[in-house]
C-alpha positions as CSV (number, residue, x, y, z in Angstrom):
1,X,0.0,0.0,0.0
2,X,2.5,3.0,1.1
3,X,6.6,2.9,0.7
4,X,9.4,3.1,2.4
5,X,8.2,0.4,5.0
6,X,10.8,-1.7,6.9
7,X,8.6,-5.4,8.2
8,X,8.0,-5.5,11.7
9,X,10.7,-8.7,12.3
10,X,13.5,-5.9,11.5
11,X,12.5,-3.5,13.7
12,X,12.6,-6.0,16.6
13,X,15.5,-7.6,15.4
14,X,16.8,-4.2,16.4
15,X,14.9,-4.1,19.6
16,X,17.8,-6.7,21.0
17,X,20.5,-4.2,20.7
18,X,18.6,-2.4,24.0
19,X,18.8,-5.5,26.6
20,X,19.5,-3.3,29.5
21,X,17.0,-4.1,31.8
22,X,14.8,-0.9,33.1
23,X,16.3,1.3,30.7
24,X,14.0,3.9,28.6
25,X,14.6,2.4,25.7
26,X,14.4,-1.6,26.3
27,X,11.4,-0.6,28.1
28,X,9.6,0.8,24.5
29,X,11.1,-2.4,23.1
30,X,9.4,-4.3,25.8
31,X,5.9,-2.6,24.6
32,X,6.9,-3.6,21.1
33,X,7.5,-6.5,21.4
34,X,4.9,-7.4,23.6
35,X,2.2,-6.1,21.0
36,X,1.6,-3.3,23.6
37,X,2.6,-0.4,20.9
38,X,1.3,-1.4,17.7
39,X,-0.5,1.2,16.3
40,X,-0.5,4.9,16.5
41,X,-0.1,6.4,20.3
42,X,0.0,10.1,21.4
43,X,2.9,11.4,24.2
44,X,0.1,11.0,26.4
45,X,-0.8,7.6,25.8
46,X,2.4,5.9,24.9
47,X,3.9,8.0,28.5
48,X,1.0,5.8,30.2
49,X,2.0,2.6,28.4
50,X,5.4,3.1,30.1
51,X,4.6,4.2,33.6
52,X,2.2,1.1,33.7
53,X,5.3,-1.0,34.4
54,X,7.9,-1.5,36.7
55,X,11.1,1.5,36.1
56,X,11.3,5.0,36.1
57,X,8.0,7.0,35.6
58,X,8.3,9.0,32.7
59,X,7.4,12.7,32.1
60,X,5.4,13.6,28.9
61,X,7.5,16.6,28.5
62,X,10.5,14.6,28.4
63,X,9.4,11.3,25.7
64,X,11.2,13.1,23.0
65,X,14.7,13.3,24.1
66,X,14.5,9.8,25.5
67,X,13.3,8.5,22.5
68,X,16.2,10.0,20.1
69,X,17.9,6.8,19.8
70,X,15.1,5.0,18.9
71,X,14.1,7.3,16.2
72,X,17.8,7.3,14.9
73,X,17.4,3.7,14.4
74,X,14.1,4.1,13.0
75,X,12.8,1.9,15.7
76,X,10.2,4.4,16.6
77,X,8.8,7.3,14.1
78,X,6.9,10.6,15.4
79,X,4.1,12.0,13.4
80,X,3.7,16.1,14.9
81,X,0.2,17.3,13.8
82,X,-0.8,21.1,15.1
83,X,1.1,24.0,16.0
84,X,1.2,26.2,19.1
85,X,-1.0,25.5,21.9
86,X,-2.3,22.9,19.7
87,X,0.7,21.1,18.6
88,X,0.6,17.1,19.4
89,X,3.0,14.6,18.7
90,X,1.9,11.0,17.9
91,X,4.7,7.9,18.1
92,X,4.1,4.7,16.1
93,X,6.2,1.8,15.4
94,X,8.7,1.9,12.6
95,X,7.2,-0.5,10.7
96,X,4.3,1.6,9.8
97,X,4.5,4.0,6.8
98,X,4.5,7.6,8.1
99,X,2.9,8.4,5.2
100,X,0.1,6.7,6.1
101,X,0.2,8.2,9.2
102,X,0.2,11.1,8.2
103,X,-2.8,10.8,6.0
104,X,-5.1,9.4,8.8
105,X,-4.1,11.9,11.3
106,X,-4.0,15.5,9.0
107,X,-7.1,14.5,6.7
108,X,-5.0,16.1,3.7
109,X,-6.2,15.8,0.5
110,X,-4.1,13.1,-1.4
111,X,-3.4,11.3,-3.9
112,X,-4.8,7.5,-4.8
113,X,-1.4,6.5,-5.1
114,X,-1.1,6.6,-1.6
115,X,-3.9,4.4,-0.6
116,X,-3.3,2.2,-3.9
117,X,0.1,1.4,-5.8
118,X,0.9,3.0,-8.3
119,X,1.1,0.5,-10.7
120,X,-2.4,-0.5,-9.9
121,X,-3.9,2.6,-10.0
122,X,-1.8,3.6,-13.9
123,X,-3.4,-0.1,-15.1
124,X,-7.2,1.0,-14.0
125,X,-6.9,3.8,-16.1
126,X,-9.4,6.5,-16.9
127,X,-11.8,3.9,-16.2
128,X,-11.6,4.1,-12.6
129,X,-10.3,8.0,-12.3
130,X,-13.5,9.0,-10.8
131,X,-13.5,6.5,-8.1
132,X,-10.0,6.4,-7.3
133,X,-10.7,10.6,-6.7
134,X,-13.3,10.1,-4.9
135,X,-11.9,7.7,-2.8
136,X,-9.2,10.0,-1.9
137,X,-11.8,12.6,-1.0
138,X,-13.4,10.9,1.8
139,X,-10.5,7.8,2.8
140,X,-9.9,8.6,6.5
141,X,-12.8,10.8,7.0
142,X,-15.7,9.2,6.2
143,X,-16.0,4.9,6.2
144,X,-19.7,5.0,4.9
145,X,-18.5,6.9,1.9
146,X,-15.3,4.6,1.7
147,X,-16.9,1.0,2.2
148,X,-19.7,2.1,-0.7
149,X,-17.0,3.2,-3.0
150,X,-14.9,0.0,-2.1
151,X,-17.3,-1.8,-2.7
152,X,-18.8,-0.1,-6.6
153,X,-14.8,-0.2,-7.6
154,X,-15.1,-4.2,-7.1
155,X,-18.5,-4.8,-8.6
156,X,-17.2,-2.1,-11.5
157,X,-13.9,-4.1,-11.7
158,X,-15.8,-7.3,-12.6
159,X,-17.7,-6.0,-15.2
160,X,-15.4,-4.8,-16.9
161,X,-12.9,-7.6,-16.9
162,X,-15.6,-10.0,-18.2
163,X,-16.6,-7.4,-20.8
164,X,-13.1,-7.2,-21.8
165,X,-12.8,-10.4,-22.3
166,X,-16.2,-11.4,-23.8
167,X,-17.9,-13.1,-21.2
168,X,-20.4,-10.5,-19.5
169,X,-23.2,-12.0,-20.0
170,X,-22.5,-14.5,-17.6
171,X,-22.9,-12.0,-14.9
172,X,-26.7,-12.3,-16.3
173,X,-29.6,-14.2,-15.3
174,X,-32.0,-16.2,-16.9
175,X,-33.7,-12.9,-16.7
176,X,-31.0,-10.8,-18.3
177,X,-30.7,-8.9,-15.2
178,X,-27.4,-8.5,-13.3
179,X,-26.4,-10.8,-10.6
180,X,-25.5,-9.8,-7.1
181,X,-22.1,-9.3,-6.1
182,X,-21.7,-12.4,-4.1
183,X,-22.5,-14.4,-6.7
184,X,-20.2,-12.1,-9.6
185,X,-17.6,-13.4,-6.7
186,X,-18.2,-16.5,-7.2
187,X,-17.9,-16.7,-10.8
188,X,-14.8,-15.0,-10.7
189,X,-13.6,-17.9,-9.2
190,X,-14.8,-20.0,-12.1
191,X,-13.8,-18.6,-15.2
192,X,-10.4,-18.7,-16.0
193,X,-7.8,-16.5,-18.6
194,X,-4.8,-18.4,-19.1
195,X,-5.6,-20.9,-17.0
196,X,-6.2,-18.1,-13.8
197,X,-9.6,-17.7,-12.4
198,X,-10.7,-14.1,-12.5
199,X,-10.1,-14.5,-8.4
200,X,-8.6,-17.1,-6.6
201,X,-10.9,-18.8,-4.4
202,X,-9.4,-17.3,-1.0
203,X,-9.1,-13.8,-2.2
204,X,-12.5,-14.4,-2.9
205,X,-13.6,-15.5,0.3
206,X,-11.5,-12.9,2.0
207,X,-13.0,-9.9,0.6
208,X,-16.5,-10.7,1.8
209,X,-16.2,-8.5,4.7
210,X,-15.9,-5.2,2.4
211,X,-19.1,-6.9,0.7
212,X,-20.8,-6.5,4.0
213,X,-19.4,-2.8,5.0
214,X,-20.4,-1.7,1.3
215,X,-24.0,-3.1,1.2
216,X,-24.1,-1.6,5.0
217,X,-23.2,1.6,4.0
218,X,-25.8,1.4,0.7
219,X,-28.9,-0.1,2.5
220,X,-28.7,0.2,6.3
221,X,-30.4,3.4,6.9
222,X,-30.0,3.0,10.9
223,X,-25.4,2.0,11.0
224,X,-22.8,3.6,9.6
225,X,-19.5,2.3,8.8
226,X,-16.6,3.1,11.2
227,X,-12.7,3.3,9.3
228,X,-11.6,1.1,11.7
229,X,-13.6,-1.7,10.5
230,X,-12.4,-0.9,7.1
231,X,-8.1,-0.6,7.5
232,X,-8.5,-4.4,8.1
233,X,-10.1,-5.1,4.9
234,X,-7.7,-2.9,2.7
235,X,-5.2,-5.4,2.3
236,X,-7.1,-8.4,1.0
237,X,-9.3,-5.6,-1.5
238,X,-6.5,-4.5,-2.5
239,X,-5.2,-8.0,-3.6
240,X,-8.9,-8.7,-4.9
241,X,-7.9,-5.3,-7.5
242,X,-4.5,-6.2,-8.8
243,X,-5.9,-10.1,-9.4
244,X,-9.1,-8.6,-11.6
245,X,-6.8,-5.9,-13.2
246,X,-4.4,-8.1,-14.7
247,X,-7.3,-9.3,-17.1
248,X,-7.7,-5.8,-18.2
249,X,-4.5,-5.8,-20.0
């Protein structure tokens, strides 16, 4: 999805080069490695995470020259959103793409390259360059917009590769009408091109859940759909995109 991104066994690979027991530093580790800092934390929170165990308590005002050795080893990244009064800084493991960060935490208008590759977004094409706008408009700000458009891209994304390729009128039934989704899934698994189904059969399966959030977001007058129940789906959607666009080409 995002860049310059270092895995997670790296970055605690390096967490064994702070062993000193009680020290700041094997004590962020600790949190690390224990799964206890694995997302995005504020001063605040992370100082908490720390004092929570045994050592030193920590000062808020203070995390940021303790944590310069960690951030020279890119162990640790910091994220500063605000200014002034109103300046906060947010810590997050240096596995995660501060990019990303930053695009969840500013709300900045950006580009779909940085929620999709590159590649996959320069092989949609001007097909798709409504949806991959509008999906930067309201990623991160709104997941009932998000899940809905997730969900059209798929649905359009299968059309289109079985028009490309002759075939749409199996997405038909004996009434000529359009199938659902589930079932478009499920042919995708069927048909082949070169001897690849449209979807394998576990991509398929995996990307039910943005099925649900997008027909949750389009019919479900009474929920909306939170982001946080989307992040989770991104990666397998994303698959379920660059499986269907390859039969575009």
């Amino acid at each position: 999805m995002f860049g310059d991104k270092v895995d997670r066994k790296t970055i605690l690979k390096k967490c064994q080069s702070f062993s000193k027991k009680g020290s700041f530093s094997y004590r962020v580790c600790k949190l690390l490695k224990e799964g206890e800092f694995s997302g995005v934390l504020s001063s605040q929170d992370l100082t908490h995470s720390l004092n929570e165990g045994a050592g030193k308590k920590i000062k808020v005002n203070n995390l940021t020259a303790l944590m310069e050795t960690l951030l020279n080893e890119d162990i640790v990244r910091v994220k500063i959103v605000g200014k002034g009064k109103n300046k906060r800084k947010f810590w997050f493991p240096g596995w995660m793409d501060k990019r990303q960060i930053e695009f969840n935490l500013t709300n900045k208008p950006s580009n779909p390259g940085d929620i999709f590759s590159e590649n996959l977004v320069k092989t949609l094409g001007k097909d798709f360059e409504t949806e991959m706008k509008d999906v930067t408009l309201v990623y991160g700000r709104s997941g009932t917009c998000t899940a809905f458009l997730l969900r059209k891209i798929l649905e359009k994304l299968v059309f289109l590769t079985f028009a490309k390729n002759g075939i749409s009128d199996k997405l038909k039934d004996n009434h000529g009408d359009f199938v659902g989704l589930k079932t478009m899934l499920n042919l995708c698994t069927k048909n082949k091109v070169d001897g690849r189904p449209y979807l394998m059969p576990k991509t398929a399966k995996e990307i039910t859940g943005i099925k649900f959030l997008g027909d949750t977001s389009a019919h479900n007058p009474l929920t909306n759909v939170d982001m946080k129940t989307i992040v989770p789906q991104m990666p397998f959607i994303i698959t379920a995109y660059g499986e269907l666009s390859t039969k575009l080409l």
